[in-house]
N, C-alpha and C positions, 0 to 999 in steps of 0.2 A: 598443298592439300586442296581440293577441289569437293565442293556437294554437289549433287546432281540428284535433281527430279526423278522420278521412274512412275512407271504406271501405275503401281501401289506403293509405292512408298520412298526410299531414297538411297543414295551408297552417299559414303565419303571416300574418296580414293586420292593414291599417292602414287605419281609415276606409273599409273594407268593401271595400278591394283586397289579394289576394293579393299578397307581394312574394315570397315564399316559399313552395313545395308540392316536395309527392314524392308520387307516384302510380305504380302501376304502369304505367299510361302515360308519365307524362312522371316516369322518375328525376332525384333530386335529386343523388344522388352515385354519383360511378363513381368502380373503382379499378383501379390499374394497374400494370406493369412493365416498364420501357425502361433505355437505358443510351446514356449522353450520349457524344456527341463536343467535347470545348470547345478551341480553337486560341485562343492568343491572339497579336496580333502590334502592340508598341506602344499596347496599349489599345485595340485593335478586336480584336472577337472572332467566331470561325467556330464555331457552335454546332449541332448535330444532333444529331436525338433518334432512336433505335429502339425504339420500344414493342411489346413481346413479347403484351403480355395486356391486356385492355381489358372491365371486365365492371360492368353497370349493378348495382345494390344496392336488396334490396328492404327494405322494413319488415319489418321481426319481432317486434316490439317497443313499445307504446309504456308510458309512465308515467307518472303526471299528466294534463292541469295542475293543481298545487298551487300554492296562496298560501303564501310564506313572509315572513321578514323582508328577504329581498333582493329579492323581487318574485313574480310567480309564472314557478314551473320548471316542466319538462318533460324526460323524456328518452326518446331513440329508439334503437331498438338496431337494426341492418343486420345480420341473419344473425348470423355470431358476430367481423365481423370488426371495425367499427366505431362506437363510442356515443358520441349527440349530445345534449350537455345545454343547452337552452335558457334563459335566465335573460330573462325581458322585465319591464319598468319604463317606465311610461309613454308615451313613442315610440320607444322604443328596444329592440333583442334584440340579446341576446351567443350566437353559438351555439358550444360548445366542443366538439372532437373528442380524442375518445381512439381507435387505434390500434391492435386485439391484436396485430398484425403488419406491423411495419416493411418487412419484403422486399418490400409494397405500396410502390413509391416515386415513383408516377404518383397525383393526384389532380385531378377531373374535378369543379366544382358548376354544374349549370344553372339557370338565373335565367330568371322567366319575363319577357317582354318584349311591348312593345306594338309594331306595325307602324312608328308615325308615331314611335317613341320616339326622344330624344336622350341622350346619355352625352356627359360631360366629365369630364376629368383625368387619372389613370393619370401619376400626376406636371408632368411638365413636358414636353411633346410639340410637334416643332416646324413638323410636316408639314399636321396636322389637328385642330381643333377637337373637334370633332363626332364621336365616335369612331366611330359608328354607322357599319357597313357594312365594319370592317375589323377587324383582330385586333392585337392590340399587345406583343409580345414586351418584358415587362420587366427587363430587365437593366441595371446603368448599367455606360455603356461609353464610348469614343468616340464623339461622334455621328457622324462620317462628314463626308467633304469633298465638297462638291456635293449627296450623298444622292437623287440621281433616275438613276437606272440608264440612262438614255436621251442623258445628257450627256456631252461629252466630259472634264469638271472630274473626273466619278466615274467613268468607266472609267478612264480615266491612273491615277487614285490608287487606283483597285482592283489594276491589274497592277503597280501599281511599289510598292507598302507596304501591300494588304489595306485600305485606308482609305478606299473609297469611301462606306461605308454607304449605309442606306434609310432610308425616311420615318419608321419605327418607334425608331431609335437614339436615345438620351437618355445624357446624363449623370443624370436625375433622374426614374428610373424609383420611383412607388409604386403599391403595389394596393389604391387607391382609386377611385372613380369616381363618380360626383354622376348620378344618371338625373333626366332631365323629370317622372317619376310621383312624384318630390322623395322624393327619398329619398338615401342615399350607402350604401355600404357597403365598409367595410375591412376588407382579411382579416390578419391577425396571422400572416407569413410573410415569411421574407424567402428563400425561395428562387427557383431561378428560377421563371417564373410568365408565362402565356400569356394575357390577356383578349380573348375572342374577342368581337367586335360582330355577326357574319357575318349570324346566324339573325334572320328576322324574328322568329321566337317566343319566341325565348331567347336568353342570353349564355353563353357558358359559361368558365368560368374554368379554365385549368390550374395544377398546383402539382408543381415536384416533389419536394415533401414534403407529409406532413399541417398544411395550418396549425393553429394552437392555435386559432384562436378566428376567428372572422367576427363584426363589429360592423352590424349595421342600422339607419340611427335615420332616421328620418322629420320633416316638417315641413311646413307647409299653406304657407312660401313661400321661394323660393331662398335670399332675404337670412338669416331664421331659418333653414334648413339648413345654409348656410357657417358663422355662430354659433357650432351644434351639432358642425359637423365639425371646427373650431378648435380649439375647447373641450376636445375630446376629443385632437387631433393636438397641440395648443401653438401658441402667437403669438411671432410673432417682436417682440422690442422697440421700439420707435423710433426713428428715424433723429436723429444729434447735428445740432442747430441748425444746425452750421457745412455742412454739406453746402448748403444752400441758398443762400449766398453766394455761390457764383455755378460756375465750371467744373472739374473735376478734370480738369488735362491729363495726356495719360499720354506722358511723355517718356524717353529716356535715351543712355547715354554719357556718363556722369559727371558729376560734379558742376556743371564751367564751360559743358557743350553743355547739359543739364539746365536751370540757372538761365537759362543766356541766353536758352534758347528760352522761360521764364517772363517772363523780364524783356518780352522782346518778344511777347508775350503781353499785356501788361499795359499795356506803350506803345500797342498797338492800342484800347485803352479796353476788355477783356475783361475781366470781373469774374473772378480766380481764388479758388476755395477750397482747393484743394490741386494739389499736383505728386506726382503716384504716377510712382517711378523702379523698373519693377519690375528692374531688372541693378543695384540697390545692391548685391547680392553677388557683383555681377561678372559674364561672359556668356563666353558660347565662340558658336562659329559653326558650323554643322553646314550640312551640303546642304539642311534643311530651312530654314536662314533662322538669324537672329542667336537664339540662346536664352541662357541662364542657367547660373551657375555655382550649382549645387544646394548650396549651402554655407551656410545663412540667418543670415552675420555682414555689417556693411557692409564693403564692401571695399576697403582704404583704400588704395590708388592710384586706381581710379575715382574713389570720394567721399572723400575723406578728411577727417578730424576730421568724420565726420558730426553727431554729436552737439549738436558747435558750431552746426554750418549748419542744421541744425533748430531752436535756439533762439530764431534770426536769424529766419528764417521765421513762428514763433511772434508773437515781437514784432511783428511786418507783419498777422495774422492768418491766416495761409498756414496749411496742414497740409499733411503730409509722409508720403507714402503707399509703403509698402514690394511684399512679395511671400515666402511661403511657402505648400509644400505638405510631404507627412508623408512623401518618402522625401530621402536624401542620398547625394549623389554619394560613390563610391569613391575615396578617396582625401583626402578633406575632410579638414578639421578638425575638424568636427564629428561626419561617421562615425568617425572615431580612438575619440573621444569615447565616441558610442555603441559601439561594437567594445567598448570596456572594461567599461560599462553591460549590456552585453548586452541591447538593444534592438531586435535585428531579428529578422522574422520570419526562420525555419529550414527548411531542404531536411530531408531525413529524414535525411540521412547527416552533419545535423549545421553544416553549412554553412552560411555567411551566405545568405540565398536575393537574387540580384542580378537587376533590372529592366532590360529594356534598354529606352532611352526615347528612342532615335534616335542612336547612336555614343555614348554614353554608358552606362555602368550605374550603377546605385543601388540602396542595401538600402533595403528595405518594414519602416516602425517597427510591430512589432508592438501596433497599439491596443487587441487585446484583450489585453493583458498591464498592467498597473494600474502597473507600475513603469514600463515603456518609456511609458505614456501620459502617467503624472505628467512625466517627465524631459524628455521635447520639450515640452509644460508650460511647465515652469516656467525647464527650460537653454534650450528654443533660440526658443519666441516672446517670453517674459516676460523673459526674461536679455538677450535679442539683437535682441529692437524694441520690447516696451515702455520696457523700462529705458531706452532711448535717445532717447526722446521720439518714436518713430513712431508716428502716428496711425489708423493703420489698413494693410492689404495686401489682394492679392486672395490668397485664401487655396484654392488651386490644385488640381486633380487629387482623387484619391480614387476614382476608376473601373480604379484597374489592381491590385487585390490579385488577382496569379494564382490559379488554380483547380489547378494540376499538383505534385506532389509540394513544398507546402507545409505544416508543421507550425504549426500557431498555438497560443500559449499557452491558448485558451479553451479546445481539445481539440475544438472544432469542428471541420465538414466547413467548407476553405474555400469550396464550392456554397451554403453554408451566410452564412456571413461577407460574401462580397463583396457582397451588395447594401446589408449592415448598414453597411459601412465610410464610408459620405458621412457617416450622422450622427454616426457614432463621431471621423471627423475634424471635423464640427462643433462637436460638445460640448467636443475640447482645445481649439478654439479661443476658444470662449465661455466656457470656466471661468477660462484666463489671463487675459481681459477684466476678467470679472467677480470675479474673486481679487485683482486692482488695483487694483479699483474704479470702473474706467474703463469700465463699460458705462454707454450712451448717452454717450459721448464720443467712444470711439473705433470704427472701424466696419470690418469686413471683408467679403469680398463673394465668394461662391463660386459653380461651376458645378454641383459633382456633390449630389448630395439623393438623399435616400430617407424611409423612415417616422422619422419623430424631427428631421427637417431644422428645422422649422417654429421651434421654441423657440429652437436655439442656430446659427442664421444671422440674422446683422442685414442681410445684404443678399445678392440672391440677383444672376445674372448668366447671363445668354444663353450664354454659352461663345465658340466659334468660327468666325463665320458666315464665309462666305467674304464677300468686298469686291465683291458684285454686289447686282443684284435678281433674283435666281436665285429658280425659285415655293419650292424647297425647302431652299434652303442661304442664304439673302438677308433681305435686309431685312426682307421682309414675315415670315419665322420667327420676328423678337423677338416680333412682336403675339402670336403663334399664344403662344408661349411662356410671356408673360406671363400670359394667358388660361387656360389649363390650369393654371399654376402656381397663380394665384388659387385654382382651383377645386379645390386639392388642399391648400391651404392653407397655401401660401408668397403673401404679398401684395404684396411689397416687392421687383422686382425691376429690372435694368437692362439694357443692353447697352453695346458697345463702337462706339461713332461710327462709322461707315463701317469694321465688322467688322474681322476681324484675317487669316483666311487668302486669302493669296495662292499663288499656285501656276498653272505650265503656261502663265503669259500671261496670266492673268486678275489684272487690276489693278484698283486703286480711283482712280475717277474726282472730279473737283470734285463734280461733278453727285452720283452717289449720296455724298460725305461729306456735301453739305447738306441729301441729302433724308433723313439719316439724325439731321442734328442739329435740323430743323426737329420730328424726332416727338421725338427725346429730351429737347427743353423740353416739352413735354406729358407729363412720368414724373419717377419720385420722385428719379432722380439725372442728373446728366449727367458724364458720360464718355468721353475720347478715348483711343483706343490709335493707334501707329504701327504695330502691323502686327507681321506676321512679317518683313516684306521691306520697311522701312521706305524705303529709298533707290528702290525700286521704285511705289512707290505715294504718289497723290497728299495731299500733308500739310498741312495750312491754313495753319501758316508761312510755307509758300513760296509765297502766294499774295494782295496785298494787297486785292482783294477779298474774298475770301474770306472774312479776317480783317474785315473791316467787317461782311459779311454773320453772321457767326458772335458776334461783338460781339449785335449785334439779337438774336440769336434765345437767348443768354445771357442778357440784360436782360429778354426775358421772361420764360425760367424764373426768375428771382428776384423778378420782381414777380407771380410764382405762387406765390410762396413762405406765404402764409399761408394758402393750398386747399390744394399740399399736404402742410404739416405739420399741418392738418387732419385729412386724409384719413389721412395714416401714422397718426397717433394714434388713430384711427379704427380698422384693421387693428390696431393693437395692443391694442386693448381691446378691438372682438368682432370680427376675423378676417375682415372686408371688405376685400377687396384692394383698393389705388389705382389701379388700372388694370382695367373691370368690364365684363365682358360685357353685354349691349343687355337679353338677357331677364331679366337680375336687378330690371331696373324695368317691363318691358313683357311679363310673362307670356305673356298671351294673344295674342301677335303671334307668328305663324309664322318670322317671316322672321328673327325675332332668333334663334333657337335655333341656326343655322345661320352668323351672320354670324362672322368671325375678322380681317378686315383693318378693323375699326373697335371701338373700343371707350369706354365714357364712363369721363372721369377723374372718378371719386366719381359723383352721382346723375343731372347733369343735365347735365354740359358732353362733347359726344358730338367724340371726334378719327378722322378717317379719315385716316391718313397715305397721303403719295403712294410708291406702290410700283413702280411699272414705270416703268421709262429714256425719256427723252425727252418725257415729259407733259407736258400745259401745262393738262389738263383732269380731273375725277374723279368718275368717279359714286358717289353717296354715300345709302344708305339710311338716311331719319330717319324713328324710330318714331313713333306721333301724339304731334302736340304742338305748342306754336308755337315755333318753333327762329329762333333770330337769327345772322346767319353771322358772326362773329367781325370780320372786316376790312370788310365793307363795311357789316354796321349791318342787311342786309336782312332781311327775314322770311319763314318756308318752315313750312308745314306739313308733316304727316309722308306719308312714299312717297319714289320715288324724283326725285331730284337730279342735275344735272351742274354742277358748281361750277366757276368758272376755278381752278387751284391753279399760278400761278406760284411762282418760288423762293424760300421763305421764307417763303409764304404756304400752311401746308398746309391742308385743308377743316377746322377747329372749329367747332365752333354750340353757345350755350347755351338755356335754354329760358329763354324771357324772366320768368319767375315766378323764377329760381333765385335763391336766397342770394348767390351769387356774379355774379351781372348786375351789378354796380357796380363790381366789379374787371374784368368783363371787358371794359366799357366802359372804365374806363382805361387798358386795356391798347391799345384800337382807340386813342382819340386818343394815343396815344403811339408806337404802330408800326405802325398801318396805313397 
């Protein structure tokens, strides 16, 4: 990295390209003054901005560059209101802002940008790869039911619960982003925060606050870039051995409906690794469909003597998979508990502050408070599912710390807090893991992420797709998801087998559960849920096809099983996701910058799952190379493809040079 003087103002450049300048012409930073409207309603939120003042900032200032022992500095002074001190090292620049005047609470940085340029990540994004050409409000929230404004799934759920969302909605909003001129950069802020892709010339980033610090590090190839932004962000750990054994079904209604549907499960010749019963603490029924009794003990009329019946499981080699998130129902046992603890967050008049989370309320456990965060800790994961032999949960929600008349023990603005709150509910979860001792044993799996997610999530999760092939609330949004999330550097992620929301008539079909299980043996977990509306929607149980056809496509992900524990160990050592976008191996190929409904597992074996209803055929872009199609043995050079894709046969191709050609050969004589 190099800074360089200019006649108004400066660049910082990398390999004799500008990633950074201010000029009178094109200002670097602008500041500003608006005043939020934030609604929240269930976890989906109505957000508007009125910005008063808007005013570009000129150089007045500069100082340096000097060589020191941290690298060489620089600093830049903007009139008298804002100073930028640059610290660069190698490939890399910290640039730090200082502030004379807070009542600034609008912040503007422009990024110079190329025409042809690409951008990926901004977290976990379910709508668009390719961020280029659109702006991305990051906030984690609900993602939105449908999320295409033009359907009937998202207008119903916009007028009847505010819950339709748009393509921008994320549980796992970060302000990071990876550009094609290889480069990433992340800004140290967790407030809300706007990345615009719009400008062919520039990007321009909002904030409404001053971030502390923008990180830029460069690298001459995607692979080494991910590396470096790992590095810097945290790797998630490995996945426990036992995961690969074969299916985690996600069942419930107690312990005897639970096991049997195992048992039968397993008569079908299904390889199980676990039974995740996320109503062990019991469930209520709401208009929204069967949910949970927010109470995180097991509940022992459902299950009872759970303890035992995990032991049982144990000795079979089963694992036994729970369910928590960081708030508790009114009235629990467990809020009594905290009520005496004093672990919730506070109204200002003093008041437990209560959630409404769909006919139910719950207090929000205060996580910036060191005592409330130890206490759910160590009383209610470690006391109430380690201690009991549970092996893992999905570890739930984190997108609803209100923004309205809440008091937090840190003395933060919660505008401030909420975007922090995923990894701060990450981190209680990975220190009871890892205070047990049981990391890499036991494994939890969440939806919501932000900056810090990376280290203390052992497994990351799609959320709530609805049970279609909808272009923006469906099947084809795991791909997108997983994609983005790689490139923000979460590598390890999964979804829920033929999605979980149902609503208005929109059911889950045979057909989308197998085209949903056919991609999820090509990923590092496999996973079934029943749904919101379980009795509604189509269940593999009740279908003895099905159950043969689902058998097969379990058998291969376990005879994958040594690629991708490979590949995890892989991600956990330099920060390469198991699921990898085309241009991390094919650079200088256009067409991969762009591509989001296919991706290679690890280097060389390329999956295009089938995404739209009724198919029997799929065209499939393979970058150059000599590619061999997985079921039939044939051979395709790279360009485009139409491949038969019957069911259970999604399009894979290896490159016939790969490491892995002799597995995947055994895998055709065995289920092709």
């Amino acid at each position: 990295m190099q800074f360089c003087k200019t006649t108004s103002g400066w660049t910082l450049e990398h390999a004799g390209r500008a990633l950074l300048c201010s000029s009178d012409d094109f200002p670097f930073l602008f500041l500003g003054r608006g005043s939020e409207s934030v609604d929240m309603y269930r976890g989906n939120f109505k957000i508007e901005d009125y910005v008063t003042e808007r005013l570009p900032l000129r150089v007045s200032g500069i100082t340096g560059p000097v060589t020191t022992d941290a690298g060489i500095t620089a600093s830049v002074q903007y009139e008298d209101k804002v100073c930028l001190t640059f610290t660069l090292k190698d490939d890399c620049a910290v640039v730090s802002f200082a502030l004379s005047d807070p009542s600034w609470n609008r912040v503007w940085l422009r990024i110079p940008a190329d025409t042809d340029e690409a951008c990926w990540g901004c977290g976990e994004q379910m709508s668009y790869f390719n961020l280029r050409g659109r702006h991305f409000p990051l906030w984690t929230s609900e993602p939105g039911v449908g999320r295409d404004k033009t359907t009937y799934v998202t207008w119903r759920s916009d007028v009847e619960n505010k819950a339709g969302g748009d393509y921008y909605n994320t549980n796992f909003p970060q302000p990071t982003y990876v550009s094609s001129r290889h480069y990433y950069l992340h800004a140290d802020c967790s407030a809300y925060a706007d990345f615009d892709f719009r400008n062919p010339e520039f990007h321009e980033l909002q904030f409404w606050a001053m971030p502390d610090s923008i990180r830029i590090e460069a690298a001459d190839s995607y692979l080494e870039l991910l590396r470096k932004e790992s590095a810097f962000l945290g790797r998630q750990p490995s996945l426990p051995d036992w995961v690969y054994n074969g299916l985690i079904i996600g069942v419930q209604g107690g312990t005897e409906r639970s096991l049997g549907l195992m048992e039968k499960t397993i008569e079908h010749g299904i390889p199980v690794s676990g039974v995740w019963c996320q109503d062990w603490c019991g469930k209520r029924v709401t208009s929204f469909g069967k949910r949970l009794q927010w109470d995180w003990h097991f509940h022992p009329e459902m299950y009872p003597n759970l303890p035992e019946t995990i032991e049982k499981l144990h000795a079979r080699g089963i694992r036994f998979l729970g369910y928590v998130n960081p708030y508790l129902v009114e009235g629990g046992d467990l809020y009594r508990e905290g009520l005496e603890k004093n672990v919730f967050a506070r109204r200002a008049d003093g008041s437990v502050y209560l959630v409404d989370f769909g006919e139910f309320n719950c207090g929000v456990i205060d996580l910036t408070d060191p005592d409330a965060f130890s206490w759910f800790r160590d009383a209610v994961i470690t006391r109430c599912s380690l201690d009991i032999g549970i092996d893992g949960w999905m570890a739930d929600f984190g997108e609803y710390l209100p923004t309205d008349d809440i008091v937090l023990h840190s003395g933060r603005s919660p505008m401030l807090e909420h975007n922090r709150w995923p990894a701060l509910w990450a981190k209680c979860n990975y220190e009871a893991v890892s205070n047990a001792g049981k990391l890499g044993d036991v494994v939890y799996f969440m939806r919501a992420g932000g900056t810090g997610s990376q280290k203390y999530s052992t497994l990351m999760w799609a959320g709530d797709q609805s049970v279609d092939f909808s272009r923006h609330d469906g099947l084809c949004t795991v791909i997108c998801a997983a994609l983005s999330a790689g490139m923000s550097g979460c590598g390890l992620t999964h979804s829920d087998i033929g999605g979980y929301t149902s609503l208005f008539g929109n059911t889950r079909t045979k057909e989308l559960f197998l085209r949903w299980a056919e991609m999820a043996a090509f990923t590092a977990v496999m996973r079934t849920h029943e749904g919101n509306r379980p009795e509604e929607n189509f269940q593999y149980y009740d279908d003895e096809d099905c159950m043969q056809q689902l058998k097969r496509l379990v058998d291969i992900y376990v005879a994958l099983a040594p690629m991708l524990k490979a590949l995890v160990a892989e991600n956990a050592a330099s920060g390469i996701p198991v699921q990898r976008p085309l241009f991390l191996y094919h650079e200088n190929d256009p067409r991969c910058l762009n591509e989001q409904f296919e991706y290679l597992l690890g280097s060389d074996v390329l999956v295009a799952p089938v995404w739209h209803a009724e198919a029997e055929t799929r065209d499939v872009y393979l970058p150059e190379g000599s590619w061999i199609h997985l079921w039939s043995g044939n051979a395709c050079s790279g360009g485009d493809v139409t491949i038969d894709a019957p069911l259970g046969y999604p399009p894979v191709f290896y490159l016939a040079d790969s490491p892995w050609a002799s597995l995947m050969e055994q895998i055709r004589s065995r289920f092709a």
